[in-house]
N, C-alpha and C positions, 0 to 999 in steps of 0.2 A: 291219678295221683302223681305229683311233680317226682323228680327223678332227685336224686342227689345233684347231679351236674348235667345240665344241659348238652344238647348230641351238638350245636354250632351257635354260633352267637353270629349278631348283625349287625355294626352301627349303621344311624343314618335312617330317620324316619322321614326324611319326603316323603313323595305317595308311593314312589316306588318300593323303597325301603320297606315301606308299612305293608306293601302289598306281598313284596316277597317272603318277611315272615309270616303272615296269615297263610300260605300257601305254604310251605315250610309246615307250618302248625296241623295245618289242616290233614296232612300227609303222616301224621304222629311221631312227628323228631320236635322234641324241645328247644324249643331256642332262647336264648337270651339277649335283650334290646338296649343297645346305646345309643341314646342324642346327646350332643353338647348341649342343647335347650332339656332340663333335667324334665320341666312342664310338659314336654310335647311327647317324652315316653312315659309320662304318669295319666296322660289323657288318652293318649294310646294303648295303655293298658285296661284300662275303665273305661273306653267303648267299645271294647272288644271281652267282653266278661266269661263268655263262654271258652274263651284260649284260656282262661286263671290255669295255672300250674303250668300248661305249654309254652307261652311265654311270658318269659320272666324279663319285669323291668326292671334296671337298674340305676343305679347316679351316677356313680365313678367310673372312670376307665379301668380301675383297680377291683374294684367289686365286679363291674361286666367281666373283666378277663379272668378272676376267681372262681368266677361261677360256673366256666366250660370243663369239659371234660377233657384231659390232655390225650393224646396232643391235641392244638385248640383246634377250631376249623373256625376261622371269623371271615365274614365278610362285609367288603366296604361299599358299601353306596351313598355315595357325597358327591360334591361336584367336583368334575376330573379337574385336574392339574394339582395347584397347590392345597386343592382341601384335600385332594388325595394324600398328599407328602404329608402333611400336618396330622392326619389321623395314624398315618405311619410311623409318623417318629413318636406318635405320641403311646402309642401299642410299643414299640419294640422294646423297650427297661423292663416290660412286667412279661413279656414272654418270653418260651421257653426254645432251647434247640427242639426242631422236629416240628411245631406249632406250625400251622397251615392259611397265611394271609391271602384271600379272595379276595382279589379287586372285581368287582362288579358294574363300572362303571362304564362311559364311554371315554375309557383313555385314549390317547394316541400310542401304538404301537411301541414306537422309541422310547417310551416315559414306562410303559411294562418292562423292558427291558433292560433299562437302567435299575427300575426297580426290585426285578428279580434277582440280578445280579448283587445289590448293595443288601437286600434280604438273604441272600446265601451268604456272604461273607457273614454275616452275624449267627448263621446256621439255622436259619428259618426258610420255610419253604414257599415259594409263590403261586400264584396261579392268578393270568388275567382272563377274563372270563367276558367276552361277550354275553350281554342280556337282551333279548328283542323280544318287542309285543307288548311296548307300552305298557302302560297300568293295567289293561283290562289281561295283558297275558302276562305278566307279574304278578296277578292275583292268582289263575285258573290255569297257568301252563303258559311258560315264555318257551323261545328257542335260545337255548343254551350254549356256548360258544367255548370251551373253558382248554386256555394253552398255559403251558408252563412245564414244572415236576412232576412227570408222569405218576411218581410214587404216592404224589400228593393228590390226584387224580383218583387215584385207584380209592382212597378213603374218603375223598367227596361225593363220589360217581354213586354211590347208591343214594345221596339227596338227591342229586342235580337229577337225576335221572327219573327220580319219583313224581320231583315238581314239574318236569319241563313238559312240556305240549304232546301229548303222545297222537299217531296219525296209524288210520288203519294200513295192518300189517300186506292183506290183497292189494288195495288200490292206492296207497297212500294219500288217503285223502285223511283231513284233520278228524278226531274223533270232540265232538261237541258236547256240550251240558252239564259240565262241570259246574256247579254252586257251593257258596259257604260250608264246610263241613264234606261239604259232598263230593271230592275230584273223584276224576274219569281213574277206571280203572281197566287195564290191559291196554292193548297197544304199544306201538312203536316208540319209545321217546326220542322227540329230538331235541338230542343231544350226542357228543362224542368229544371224544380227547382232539384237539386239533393238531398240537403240535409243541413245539418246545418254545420256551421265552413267550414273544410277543405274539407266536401266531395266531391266537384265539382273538384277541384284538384287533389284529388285519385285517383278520378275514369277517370281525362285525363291522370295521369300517368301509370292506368291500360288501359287505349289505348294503350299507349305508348307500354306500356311493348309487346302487341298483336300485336303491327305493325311490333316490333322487328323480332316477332315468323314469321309471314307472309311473312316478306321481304327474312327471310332464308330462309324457306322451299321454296320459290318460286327458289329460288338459287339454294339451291340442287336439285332442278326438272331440272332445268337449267344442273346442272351440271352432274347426269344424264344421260341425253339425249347425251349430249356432249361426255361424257369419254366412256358409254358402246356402244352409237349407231353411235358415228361422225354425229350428226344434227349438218349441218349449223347455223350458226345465223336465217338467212334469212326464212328458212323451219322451225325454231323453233318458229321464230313469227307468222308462220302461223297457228302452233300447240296450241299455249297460243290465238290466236284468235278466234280460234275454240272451245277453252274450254271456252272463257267467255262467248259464248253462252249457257254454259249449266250453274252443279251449282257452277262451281268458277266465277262464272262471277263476278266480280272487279274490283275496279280502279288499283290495283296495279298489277292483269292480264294485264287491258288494256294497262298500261303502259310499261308491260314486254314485251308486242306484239310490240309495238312503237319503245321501244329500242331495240330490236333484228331486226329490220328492218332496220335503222338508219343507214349509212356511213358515216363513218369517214371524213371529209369536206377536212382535208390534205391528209392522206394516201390512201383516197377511198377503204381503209378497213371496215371492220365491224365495227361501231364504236364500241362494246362491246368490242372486241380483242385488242383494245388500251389504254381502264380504266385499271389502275394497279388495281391488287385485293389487296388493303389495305383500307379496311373499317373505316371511322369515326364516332364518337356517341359523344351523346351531354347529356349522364349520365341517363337518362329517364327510357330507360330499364336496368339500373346498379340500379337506385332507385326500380323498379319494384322487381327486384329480391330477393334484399337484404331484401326490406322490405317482399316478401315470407318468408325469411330465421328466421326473426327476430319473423313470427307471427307464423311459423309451418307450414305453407300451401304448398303442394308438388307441384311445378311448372315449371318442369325440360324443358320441352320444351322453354319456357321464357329465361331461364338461361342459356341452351344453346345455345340460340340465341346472345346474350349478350356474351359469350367467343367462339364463331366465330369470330365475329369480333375482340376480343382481341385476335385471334391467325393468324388472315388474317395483322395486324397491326404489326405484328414482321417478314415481308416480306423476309432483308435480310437477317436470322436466319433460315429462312425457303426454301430459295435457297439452301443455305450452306448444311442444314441437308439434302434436295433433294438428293445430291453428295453422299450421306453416307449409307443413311438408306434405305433399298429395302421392298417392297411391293408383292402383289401376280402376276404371269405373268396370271391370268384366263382372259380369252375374253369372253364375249357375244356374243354367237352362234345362238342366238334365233328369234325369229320375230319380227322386229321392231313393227309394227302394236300392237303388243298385249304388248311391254313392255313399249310403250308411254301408253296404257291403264292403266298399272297395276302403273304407276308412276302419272299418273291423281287421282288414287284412293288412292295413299299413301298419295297425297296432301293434300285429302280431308281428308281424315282420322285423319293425326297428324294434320288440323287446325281447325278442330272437339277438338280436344281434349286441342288443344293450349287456341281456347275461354272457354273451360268447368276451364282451371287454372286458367285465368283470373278472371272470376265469380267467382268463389270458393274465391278466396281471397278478393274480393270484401266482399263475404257474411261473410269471418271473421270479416274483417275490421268493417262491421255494427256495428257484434256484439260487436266488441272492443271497438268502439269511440260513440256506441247510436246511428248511423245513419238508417236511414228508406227510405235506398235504394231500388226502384224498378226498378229491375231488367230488368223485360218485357219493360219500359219505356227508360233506359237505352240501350237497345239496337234500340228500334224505332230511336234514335237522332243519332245513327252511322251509321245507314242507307242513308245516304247521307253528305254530307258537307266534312266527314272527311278522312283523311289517307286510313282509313280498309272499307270503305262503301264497303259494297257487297250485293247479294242479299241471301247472306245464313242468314245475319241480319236476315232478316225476319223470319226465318225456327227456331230461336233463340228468338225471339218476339213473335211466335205462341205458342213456348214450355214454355214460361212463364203464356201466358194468360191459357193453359191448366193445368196449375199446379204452382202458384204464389210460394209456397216453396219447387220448384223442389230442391233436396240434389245436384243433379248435372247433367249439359247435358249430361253426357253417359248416363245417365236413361232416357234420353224422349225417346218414339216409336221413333220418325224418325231417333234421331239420333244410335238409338239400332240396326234400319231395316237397315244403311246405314252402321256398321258394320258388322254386318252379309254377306250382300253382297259383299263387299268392302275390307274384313280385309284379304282375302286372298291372293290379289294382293298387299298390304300393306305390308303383313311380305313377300311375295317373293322380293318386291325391297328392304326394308330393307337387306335381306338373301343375296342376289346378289351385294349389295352397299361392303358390308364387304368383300364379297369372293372376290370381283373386286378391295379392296382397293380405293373404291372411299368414301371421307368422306360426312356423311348424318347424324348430331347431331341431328338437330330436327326431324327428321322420326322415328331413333331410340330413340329417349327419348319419343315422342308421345307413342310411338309402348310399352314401359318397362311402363310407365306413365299409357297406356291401362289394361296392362294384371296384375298390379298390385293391380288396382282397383279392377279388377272381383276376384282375388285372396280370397276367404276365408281365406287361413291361407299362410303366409308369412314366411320366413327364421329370421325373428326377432324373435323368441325361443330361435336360436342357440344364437344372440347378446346380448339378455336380460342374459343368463346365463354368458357369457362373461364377460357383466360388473357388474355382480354380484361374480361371479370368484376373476376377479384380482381389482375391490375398494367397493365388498359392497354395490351393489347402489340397490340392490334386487330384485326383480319379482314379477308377475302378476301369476297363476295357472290357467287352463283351467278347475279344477271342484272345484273354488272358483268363486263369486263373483268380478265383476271389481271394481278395487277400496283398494283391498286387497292386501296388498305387504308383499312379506315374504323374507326371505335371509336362506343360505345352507352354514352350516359351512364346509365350504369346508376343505379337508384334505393340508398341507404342499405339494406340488411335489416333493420337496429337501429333504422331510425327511423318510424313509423307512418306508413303512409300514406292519404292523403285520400281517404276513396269517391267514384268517379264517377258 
């Protein structure tokens, strides 16, 4: 039996939108539904018959915001930037002080910001909310991201927390088989308050930026196997099956397994061998990057990941050049057995090192914007729903709870003992990627990324004198104090100098 007023309201039926009510619904909070297209929430009404009374379609922006229960709790899923601002302005005449605006989208950080801020002057409350897990975890349990109004928080957090991905509470591994009607019941949800203002959005575009890193290297593992050893598709899904049982175990393993299995429905080829390799992005990991570039934080694995794809994206440029430019004729001679091995451990390795960048810029960002990010927490809520869930999350959640202001995960034990072991099969396929001319950005940036960190002393000497040389910008001394910059009148080169 429908309620007098619905518990949150949604605009925005993409599939997202549509997914996240139906999950919502399913979870028994009423919701009520607005699209600008009046058709496509009266269609979405009436293919979903079994919601009648749970969700309520509406027409107006005036009848949808009627219909909630105050204070409202709406949330927006539209596409970020100006369709966000435009569903904003177009809610705030009919709502009330206290009313609770959920953005849901993939904003940029800055744009939550502005927007919480121009929503309090009006006396309404914000909250940006990372969403992750695609459609399929929009429908059945996403990972939930949600910063802003803590106050507003506290009266969301029993939705968000119902719908979001829950992971068992022992092992944290994702709890599975949720269907229509039917979501998972107990476990862990991930979900948590992240932070004030923008941090909920930060920190899903520092997902982002990690999915980037994860989707490549799994590619160059892919690619690989492929160029040095001739794996089939078909034999390499068995290989990426094999390894999600140990510690890459993954959704985006799992799905690597699935799509290296898969035939082509016309050709009854591989379906892999028939995706042209020209990658699309949706700016997530370009925001990722840049904003490393903007705060100092060295995140070359990320960035790498991000100009793969802008150089998979210049296809016929790179047929052309094929014709022209030669590479090395060396083969791999060696054991298959042991180089699928030594390419498992390069994986692990640079995505050890991909999550340690990620972090690292997070823990800038705190300190930049005043947020009071936890870390260890942050990675519980990726542990299921989202993109990156894995079960190395956990191994990442452990090293927090053992040391809350861990500097970085190359310093926890396990991830130190799993270098040790591991790094030497890492820099041979690195070593072989190059000699073979097969490209591998994110292995090698993980791997330069590694050995710079351990690095005590660095070739920045020679570049500090460089740009103290040729503009003046002066130097740091190694038996001064940090902090002390001096400058060397350096002699003319142009002008002869007097023998002493």
């Amino acid at each position: 039996m429908a309620k007098t007023s619905s518990d949150i309201g949604l605009v925005g039926l993409a599939v997202m939108g549509q997914n996240l009510a139906l999950n919502i619904a399913d979870h028994g909070f009423q919701i009520s539904v607005y699209n600008r297209t009046t058709e496509k929430t009266e269609k979405f009404v009436a293919e979903n018959p079994g919601t009648r009374g749970v969700v309520v379609g509406t027409r107006t922006l005036k009848e949808f915001v009627g219909s909630i229960a105050k204070p409202r709790k709406i949330v927006i899923l539209v596409q970020a930037g100006k369709g966000t601002d435009a569903v904003i302005d177009g809610l705030t005449p009919l709502l009330a002080p206290g009313d609770i605006v959920i953005d849901g989208g993939n904003s940029l950080w800055t744009d939550t910001i502005r927007r919480e801020k121009a929503c309090g002057g009006k006396g309404l409350r914000f909250i940006g909310s990372g969403v992750s897990g695609g459609e399929e975890g929009a429908r059945f349990g996403p990972s939930l991201m949600p910063g802003g109004d803590f106050g507003a928080w506290l009266e969301l957090k029993p939705i968000w927390e119902a719908i979001a991905a829950k992971v068992d509470a022992a092992t944290g591994r994702p709890i599975e088989g949720a269907t229509p009607g039917k979501p998972v019941v107990g476990g862990v949800p991930c979900t948590a308050y992240i932070g004030a203002n923008g941090a909920g959005h930060y920190v899903k575009m520092v997902h982002n930026g990690i999915e980037y890193g994860d989707m490549q290297m799994i590619s160059e593992a892919y690619a690989l196997m492929k160029g040095l050893l001739g794996i089939r598709p078909a034999e390499m899904s068995a290989i990426f099956a094999e390894w999600k049982k140990g510690t890459l175990d993954s959704f985006l393993i799992e799905i690597t397994a699935e799509i290296l299995k898969q035939r082509d429905p016309v050709t009854k080829r591989p379906f892999v061998d028939v995706v042209l390799d020209a990658a699309g992005q949706k700016g997530t990991g370009k925001w990722t990057s840049t904003n490393a570039l903007d705060m100092g934080v060295p995140a070359p694995t990320i960035a790498e990941a991000v100009f793969a794809r802008c150089i998979s994206a210049i296809k016929d440029e790179r047929v052309a050049a094929s014709r022209i430019l030669r590479g090395p004729s060396k083969k791999y001679r060696g054991s298959r057995k042991a180089l699928v091995a030594a390419i498992h451990d390069a994986l692990y390795c640079s995505k050890i090192c991909s999550y340690a960048q990620g972090f690292q810029l997070m823990r800038t960002a705190a300190q930049d914007f005043g947020w009071k990010l936890n870390f260890g927490k942050i990675a519980q809520i990726w542990r299921g729903g989202c993109i990156i869930r894995a079960a190395f999350l956990q191994k990442i959640t452990e090293a927090y709870a053992r040391k809350p202001d861990l500097a970085n995960l190359l310093l926890d034990p396990y991830f130190n003992r799993t270098f040790k072991s591991a790094q030497a099969n890492w820099r041979r396929v690195v070593a072989l990627a190059a000699e073979c001319g097969v490209p591998a950005p994110t292995f090698s940036a993980s791997l330069a990324y590694y050995d710079g960190y351990r690095s005590a002393r660095l070739p920045a000497n020679l570049l500090q004198a460089q740009r103290d040389f040729f503009g003046a910008h002066t130097y740091e001394r190694v038996d001064q104090p940090r902090g002390r910059f001096f400058h060397l009148d350096w002699p003319d080169p142009k002008r002869p100098q007097l023998a002493v």
